[in-house]
C-alpha positions in Angstrom: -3.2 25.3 -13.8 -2.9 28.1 -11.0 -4.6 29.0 -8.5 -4.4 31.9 -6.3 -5.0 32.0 -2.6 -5.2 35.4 -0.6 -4.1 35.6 3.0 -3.9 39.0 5.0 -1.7 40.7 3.2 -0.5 38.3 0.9 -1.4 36.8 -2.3 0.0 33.5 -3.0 0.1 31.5 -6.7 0.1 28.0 -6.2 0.6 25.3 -9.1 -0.9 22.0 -9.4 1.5 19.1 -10.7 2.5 19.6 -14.2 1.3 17.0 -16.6 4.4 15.1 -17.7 4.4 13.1 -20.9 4.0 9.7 -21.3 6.6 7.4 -19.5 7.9 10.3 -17.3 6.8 11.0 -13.7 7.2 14.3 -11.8 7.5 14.6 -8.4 6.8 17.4 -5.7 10.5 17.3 -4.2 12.1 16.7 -8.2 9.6 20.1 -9.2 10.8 21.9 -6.2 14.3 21.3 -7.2 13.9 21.9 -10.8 12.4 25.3 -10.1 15.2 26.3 -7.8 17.4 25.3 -10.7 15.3 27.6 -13.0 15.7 30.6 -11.0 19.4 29.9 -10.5 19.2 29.9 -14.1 17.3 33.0 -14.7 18.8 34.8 -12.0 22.3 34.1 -14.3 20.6 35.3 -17.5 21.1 31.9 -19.0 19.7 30.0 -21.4 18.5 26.2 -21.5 20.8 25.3 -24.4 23.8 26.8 -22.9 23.1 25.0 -19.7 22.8 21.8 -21.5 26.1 22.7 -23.1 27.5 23.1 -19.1 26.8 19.2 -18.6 27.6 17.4 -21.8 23.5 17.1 -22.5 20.7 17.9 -24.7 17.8 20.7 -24.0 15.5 18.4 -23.6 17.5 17.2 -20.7 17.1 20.4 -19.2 13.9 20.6 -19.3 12.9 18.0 -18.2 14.7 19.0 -15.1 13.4 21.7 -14.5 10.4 20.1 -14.8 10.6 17.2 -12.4 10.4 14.5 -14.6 13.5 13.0 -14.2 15.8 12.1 -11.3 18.7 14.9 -10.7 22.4 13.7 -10.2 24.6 15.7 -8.1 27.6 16.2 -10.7 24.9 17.8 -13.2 23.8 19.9 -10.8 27.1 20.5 -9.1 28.3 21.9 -12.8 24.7 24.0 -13.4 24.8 25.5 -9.7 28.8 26.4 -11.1 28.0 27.8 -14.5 25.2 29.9 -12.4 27.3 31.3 -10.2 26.4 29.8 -7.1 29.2 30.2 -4.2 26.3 29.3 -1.3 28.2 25.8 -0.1 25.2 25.4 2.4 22.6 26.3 -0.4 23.9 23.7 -2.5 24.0 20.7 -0.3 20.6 21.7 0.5 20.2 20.8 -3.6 22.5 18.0 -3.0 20.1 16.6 -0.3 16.5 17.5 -1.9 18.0 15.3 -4.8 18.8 12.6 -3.1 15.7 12.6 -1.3 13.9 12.5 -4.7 15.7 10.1 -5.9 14.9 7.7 -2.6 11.0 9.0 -3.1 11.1 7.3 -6.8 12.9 4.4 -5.6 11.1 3.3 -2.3 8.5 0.8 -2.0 6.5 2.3 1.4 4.1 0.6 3.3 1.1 3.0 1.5 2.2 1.1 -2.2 -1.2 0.0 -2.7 -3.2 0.7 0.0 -4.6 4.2 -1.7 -6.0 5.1 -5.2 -5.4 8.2 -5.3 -2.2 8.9 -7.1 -2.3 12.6 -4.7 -2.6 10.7 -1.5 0.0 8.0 -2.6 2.2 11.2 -3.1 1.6 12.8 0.0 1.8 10.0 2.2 5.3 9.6 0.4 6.4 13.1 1.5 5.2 12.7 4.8 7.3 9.8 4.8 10.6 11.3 4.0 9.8 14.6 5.9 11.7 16.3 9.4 9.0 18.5 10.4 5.7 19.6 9.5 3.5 22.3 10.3 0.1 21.4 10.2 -2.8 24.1 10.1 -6.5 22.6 10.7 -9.6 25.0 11.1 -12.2 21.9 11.5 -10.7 18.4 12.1 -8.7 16.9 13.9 -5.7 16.2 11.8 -4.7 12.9 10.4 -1.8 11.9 12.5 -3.6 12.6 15.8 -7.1 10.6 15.0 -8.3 7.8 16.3 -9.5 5.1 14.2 -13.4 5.8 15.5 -12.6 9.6 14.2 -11.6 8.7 11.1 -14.1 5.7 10.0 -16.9 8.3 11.4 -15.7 11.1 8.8 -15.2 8.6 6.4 -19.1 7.1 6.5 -20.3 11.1 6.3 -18.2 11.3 3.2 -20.8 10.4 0.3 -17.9 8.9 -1.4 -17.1 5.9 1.0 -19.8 3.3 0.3 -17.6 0.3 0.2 -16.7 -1.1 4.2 -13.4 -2.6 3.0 -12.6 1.3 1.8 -13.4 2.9 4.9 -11.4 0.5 7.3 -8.3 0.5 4.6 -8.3 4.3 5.1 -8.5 3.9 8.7 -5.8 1.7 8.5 -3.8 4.2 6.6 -4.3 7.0 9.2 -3.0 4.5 11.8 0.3 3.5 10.1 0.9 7.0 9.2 1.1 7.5 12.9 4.0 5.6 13.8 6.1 8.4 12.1 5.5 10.2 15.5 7.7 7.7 17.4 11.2 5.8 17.0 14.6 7.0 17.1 14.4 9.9 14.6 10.3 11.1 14.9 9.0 13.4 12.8 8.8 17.0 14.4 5.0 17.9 14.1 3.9 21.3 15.2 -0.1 21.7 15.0 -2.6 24.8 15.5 -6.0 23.7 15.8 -9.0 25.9 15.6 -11.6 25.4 18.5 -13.9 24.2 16.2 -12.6 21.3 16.0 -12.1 20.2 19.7 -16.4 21.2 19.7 -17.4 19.3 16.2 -19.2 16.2 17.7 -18.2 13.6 15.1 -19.1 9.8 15.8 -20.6 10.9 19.4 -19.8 12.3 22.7 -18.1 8.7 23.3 -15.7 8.8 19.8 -15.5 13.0 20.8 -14.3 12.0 24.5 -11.8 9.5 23.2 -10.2 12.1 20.6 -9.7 14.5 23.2 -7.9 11.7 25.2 -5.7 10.8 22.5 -4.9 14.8 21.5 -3.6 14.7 25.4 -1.9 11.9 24.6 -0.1 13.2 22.2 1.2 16.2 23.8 2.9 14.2 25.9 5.4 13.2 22.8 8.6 15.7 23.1 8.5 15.9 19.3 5.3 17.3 19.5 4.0 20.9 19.7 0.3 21.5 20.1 -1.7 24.8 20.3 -5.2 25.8 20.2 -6.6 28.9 18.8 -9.2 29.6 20.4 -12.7 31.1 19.7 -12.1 34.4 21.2 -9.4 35.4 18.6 -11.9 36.3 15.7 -10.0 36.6 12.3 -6.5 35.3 11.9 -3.9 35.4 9.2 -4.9 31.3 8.3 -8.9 31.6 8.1 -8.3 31.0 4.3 -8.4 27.2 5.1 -5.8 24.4 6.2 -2.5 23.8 5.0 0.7 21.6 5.9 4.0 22.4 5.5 6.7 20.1 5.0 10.4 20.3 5.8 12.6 17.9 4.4 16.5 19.1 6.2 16.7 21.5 9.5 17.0 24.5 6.9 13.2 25.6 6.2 14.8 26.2 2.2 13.5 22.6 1.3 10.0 23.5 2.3 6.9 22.3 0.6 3.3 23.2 1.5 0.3 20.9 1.0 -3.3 22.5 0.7 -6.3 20.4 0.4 -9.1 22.0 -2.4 -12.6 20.1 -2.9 -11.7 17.9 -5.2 -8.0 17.8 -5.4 -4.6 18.7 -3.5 -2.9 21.2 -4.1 0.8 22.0 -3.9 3.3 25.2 -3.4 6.4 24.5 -4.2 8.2 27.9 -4.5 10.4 29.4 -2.6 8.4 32.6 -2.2 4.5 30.8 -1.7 6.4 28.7 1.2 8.0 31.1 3.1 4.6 33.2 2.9 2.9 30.1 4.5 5.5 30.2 7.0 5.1 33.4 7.9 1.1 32.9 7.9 1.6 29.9 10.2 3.6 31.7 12.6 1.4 34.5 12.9 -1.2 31.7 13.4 0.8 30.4 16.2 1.7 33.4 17.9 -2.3 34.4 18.4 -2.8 31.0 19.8 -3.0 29.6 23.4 0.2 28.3 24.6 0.9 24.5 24.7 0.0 24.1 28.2 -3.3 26.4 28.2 -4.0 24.2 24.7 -4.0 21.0 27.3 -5.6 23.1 29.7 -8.8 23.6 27.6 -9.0 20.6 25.8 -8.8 18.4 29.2 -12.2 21.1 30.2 -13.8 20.0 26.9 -12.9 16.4 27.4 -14.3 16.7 30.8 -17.4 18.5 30.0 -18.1 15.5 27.1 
C-alpha cells in the first residue's frame, strides 16, 4: 500500500511494510537494503535470475532479498554489488554495515521484548535502539524521549484507547527506558524542532506543563542534544504536513530511514529519494527556527509564566 505525502515542493511516496509470507519476517533496515540492492540491480539492467546465477542461488532467494525477508550476508552481497558494477568502496560498507545491523535487529532480545503489542512500536523502538542520530519533527507534543512520565500517562488517559491502568503506566514505563539512549558513552545524537504549540498545549495541568518545560531545559543541557523552537510568528513552513523522525544508522546520512505516524498506523520511507526529501524538509524546518539558545530563551519565559 502507498501513500503519498506532499510537502512544498515535493511529493513524496511512502510504502507501508510489505506483507511477507508465512514464516518470514521483513524488517525496515533488511527493506531498506533490499531496495538499494534493487536499484543497483536495475540501474545494471539485470535480471533476478541472473543475479541469483552471481551467487550460487535460486530466484526466490533474490527476492526475497530484495524484499527484506531474510537476513543479508556480506559475501552475497559483496558478489551482487560486483556483478552490478559497483566501484563505490564507501557505498558498500555502508551495505556491509546496514546488514549487519539487520542482522543484530533480528537477533537481539531488547529491553521493549514484551512490554508493547504493537508489532509497529516493537519495531520502532528496535530502530531507535540501534540508531546514531535522529531528527525528530513534532508540530503538537512534546516528543517521546523528552517527556516526563506525568506528560505521557496524561496523553495516554485522553487517548480513548487506554482504559486499562496497568497499560498506561507500562507505556510510561516505555517512554522512560527509551530515554536512557540520550546518555552513556556513545548517546544517540537527537536533533528536535518543536512547534510552539506544543510548549503552550496545557496537558495534565499548569503543574505537569511547568515540569515539562523544566525537563525540555534539562535536556538542552545534554551535548548530544540540539533543540530548536519554531515559533508562532513563522506561519507556514516546509514540515506543516505533520511530524516525522528520521533515523540515521552510520555518520553517512545514506542509511537513513524516516518514521511518520498516520491515525491508525506508522508509516515508513525507506528510499533513498523520500529520505533525502525529508532531509531537506527538516533542514528547511530548522533553518526558519529560533536558534538553540533563543529556543531556551522562550521556553524558560513560558515555564516562568506557567
Amino acid at each position: 500500500m502507498l501513500d503519498r505525502v506532499t510537502g512544498v515542493g515535493h511529493t513524496v511516496t511512502m510504502t507501508r511494510p510489505t506483507q511477507p509470507r508465512q514464516g518470514q519476517v521483513s524488517t525496515v533496515l533488511a527493506r531498506r537494503l533490499g531496495g538499494e540492492l534493487l536499484r543497483l540491480r536495475d540501474t545494471a539492467g539485470k535480471t533476478q535470475q541472473q543475479a541469483a546465477e552471481s551467487i550460487n542461488a535460486t530466484g526466490t532467494k533474490v527476492v526475497k532479498m530484495e524484499r527484506g525477508w531474510v537476513p543479508m550476508r556480506d559475501p552475497d552481497i559483496r558478489v551482487l554489488c560486483e556483478f552490478y558494477g559497483l566501484d563505490d568502496t564507501k557505498a558498500l560498507a555502508r551495505l556491509l554495515d546496514l546488514a549487519r545491523l539487520d542482522r543484530e535487529r533480528r537477533k537481539a532480545k531488547g529491553w521493549w521484548r514484551g512490554t508493547v503489542d504493537s508489532g509497529a512500536m516493537a519495531e520502532y523502538l528496535a530502530m531507535e535502539d540501534a540508531a546514531t542520530r535522529i531528527r525528530s519533527w513534532q508540530s503538537s507534543l512534546i516528543p517521546g524521549l523528552f517527556q516526563i512520565p506525568e506528560y505521557t500517562r496524561a496523553l495516554c488517559v485522553a487517548n480513548a484507547a487506554w482504559e486499562d491502568p496497568d497499560d498506561i503506566e507500562r507505556d510510561v514505563e516505555v517512554k522512560q527506558k527509551r530515554q536512557v539512549r540520550l546518555l552513556g558513552e556513545r548517546p544517540l545524537q537527537l536533533h528536535a524542532v518543536i512547534w510552539e504549540a506544543a510548549l503552550r498545549q496545557e496537558i495534565g495541568g499548569p503543574h505537569t506543563r511547568r515540569a515539562q518545560l523544566e525537563r525540555l531545559l534539562e535536556v538542552t543541557e545534554l551535548p548530544n542534544v540540539r533543540l530548536q523552537v519554531l515559533p508562532f510568528r513563522t506561519g507556514a513552513h516546509p514540515c506543516i504536513s505533520g511530524p516525522f523522525s528520521i533515523l540515521s544508522f552510520a555518520e553517512d546520512d545514506a542509511l537513513d530511514v524516516v518514521q511518520s505516524d498516520g491515525l491508525t498506523d506508522m508509516v515508513w520511507v525507506e528510499n533513498e529519494a523520500g529520505s533525502s526529501t525529508y532531509g531537506d524538509l527538516f533542514d528547511r524546518t530548522s533553518r526558519l527556527s529560533l536558534a538553540p539558545r533563543d529556543s531556551v530563551t522562550l521556553i524558560d519565559s513560558l515555564r516562568k509564566e506557567t
